[in-house]
Every structure is written in C-alpha cells, then in structure tokens.
C-alpha positions as CSV (number, residue, x, y, z in Angstrom):
1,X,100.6,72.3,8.5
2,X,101.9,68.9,10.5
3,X,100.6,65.8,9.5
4,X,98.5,65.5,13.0
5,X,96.4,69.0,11.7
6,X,96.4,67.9,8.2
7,X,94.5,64.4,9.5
8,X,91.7,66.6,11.4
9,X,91.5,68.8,8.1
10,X,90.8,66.0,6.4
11,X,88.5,65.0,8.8
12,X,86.5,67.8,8.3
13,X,86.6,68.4,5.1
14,X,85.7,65.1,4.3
15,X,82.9,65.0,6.8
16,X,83.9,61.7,8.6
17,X,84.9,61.3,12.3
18,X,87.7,59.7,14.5
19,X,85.7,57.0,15.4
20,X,85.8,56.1,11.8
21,X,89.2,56.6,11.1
22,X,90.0,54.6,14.0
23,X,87.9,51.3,12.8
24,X,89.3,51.7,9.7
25,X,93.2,51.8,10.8
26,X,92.7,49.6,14.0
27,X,93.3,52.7,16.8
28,X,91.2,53.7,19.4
29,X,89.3,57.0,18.8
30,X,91.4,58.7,21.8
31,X,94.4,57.4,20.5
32,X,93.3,59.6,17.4
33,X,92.1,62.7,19.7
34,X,95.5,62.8,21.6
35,X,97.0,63.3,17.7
36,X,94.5,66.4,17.9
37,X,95.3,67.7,21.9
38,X,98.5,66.2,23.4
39,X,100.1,67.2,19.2
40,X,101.2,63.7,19.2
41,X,101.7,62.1,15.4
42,X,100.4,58.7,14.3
43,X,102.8,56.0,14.0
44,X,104.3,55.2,10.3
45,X,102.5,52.1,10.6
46,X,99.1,53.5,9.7
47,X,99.9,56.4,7.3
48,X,99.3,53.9,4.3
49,X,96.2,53.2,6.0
50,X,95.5,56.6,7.1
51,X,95.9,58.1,3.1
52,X,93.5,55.4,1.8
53,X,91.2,55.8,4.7
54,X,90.8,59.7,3.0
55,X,91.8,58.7,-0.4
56,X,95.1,61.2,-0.5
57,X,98.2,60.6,-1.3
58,X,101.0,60.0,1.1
59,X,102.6,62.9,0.3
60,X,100.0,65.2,0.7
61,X,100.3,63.5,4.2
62,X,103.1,64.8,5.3
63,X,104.0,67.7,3.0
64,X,100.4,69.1,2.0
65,X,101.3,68.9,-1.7
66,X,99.2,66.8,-3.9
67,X,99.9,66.4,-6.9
68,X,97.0,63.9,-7.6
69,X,93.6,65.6,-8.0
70,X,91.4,66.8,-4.8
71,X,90.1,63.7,-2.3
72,X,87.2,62.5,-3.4
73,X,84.1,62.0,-0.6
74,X,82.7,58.7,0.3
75,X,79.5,59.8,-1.6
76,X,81.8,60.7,-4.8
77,X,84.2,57.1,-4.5
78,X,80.9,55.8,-4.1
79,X,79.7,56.6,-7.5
80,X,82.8,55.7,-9.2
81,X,83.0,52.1,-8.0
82,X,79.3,52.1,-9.2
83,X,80.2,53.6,-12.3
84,X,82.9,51.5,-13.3
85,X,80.7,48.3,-11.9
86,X,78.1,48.9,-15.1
87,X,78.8,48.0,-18.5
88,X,79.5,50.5,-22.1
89,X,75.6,50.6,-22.4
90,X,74.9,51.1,-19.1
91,X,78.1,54.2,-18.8
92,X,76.6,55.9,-21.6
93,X,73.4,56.5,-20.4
94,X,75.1,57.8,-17.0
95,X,76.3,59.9,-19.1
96,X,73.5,61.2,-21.1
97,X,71.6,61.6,-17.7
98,X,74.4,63.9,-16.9
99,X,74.2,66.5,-19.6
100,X,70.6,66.4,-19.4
101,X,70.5,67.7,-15.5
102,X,73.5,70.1,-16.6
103,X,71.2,71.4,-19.6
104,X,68.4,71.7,-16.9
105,X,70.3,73.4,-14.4
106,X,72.1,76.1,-16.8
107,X,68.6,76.5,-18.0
108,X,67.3,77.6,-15.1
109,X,70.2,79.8,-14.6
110,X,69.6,81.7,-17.4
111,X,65.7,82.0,-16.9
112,X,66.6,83.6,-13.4
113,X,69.4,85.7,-15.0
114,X,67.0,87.0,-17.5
115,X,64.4,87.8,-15.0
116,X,67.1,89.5,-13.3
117,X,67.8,91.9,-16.4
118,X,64.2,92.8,-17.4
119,X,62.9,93.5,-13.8
C-alpha cells in the first residue's frame, strides 16, 4: 500500500476526516482529496506532521511496518494524557476501577454462558 492509501486508511480507521488532517498539517482539504483521486503523495514536508496527526510512526508511513504498538484513537490518547495528568493515588484507583468493570463484565459472560449450557 502507497503512502497516499495508507493516509485514507488511517483515516478511516481512526475515524477522523481530511478536513481535520488538513487543520492540523496546514493543507487544504482538496489538497488532501487529490492524494486520494488524482494518486498524488503529500509533500515530505508534512509527513512528520502527518504521523503525529495519527500517532504512527514514520515508517509505518511509508512502508506499512510498525514496529511500535497499534495507533491509538483520539478517545484512547485522550485517556492517557488524563492518566498520566493524576497523581500515584489518583492512578491507582484508575486502576482499581478497571478490574472492577473487567470482573463485572467477565461475570456477566459467564452468567450468559451458563444459561447457555443448562437451556
């Protein structure tokens, strides 16, 4: 996949539009969609921008191999900065919170499971 299809991927996958991408790297939004139709590339001056716009690596880019972990979603670097904003006291009971709704959702697997077996 060429680095124009991987951007539109990205896109996708990460939920976010051209219009956003654009604000974010200072291009217009057809600039963007002529990447997508006319198979034009972006310039090398906004890939650095263009891999922290979707958190990836450049790289994964231009080559599709990553060897950091998946990009995150807004909603997911969203949490982290909050995370890491609180202090030990306030991390643990993130944590804590955490199991608990992973308790209460394997739980509830197993109730249906069961239900499952005996009907």
């Amino acid at each position: 996949m060429e680095i124009n299809k991987r951007i539109f991927y990205l896109l996708e996958k990460q939920k976010r539009t051209a219009k956003e991408l654009g604000a974010f790297i200072g291009v217009k939004p057809s600039s963007i969609s002529a990447w997508k139709n006319d198979g034009s590339y972006p310039s090398s001056k906004y890939i650095i921008s263009i891999s922290e716009f979707f958190n990836v690596s450049i790289e994964y880019l231009y080559t599709g191999n990553n060897n950091n972990p998946l990009p995150l979603s807004p909603d997911e670097l969203e949490l982290i900065e909050t995370y890491n904003k609180l202090d030990r006291r306030g991390q643990h009971q993130v944590h804590s919170t955490i199991y608990l709704e992973i308790d209460r959702i394997n739980s509830s697997y197993e109730k249906t499971e069961y239900k499952n077996i005996v009907s």
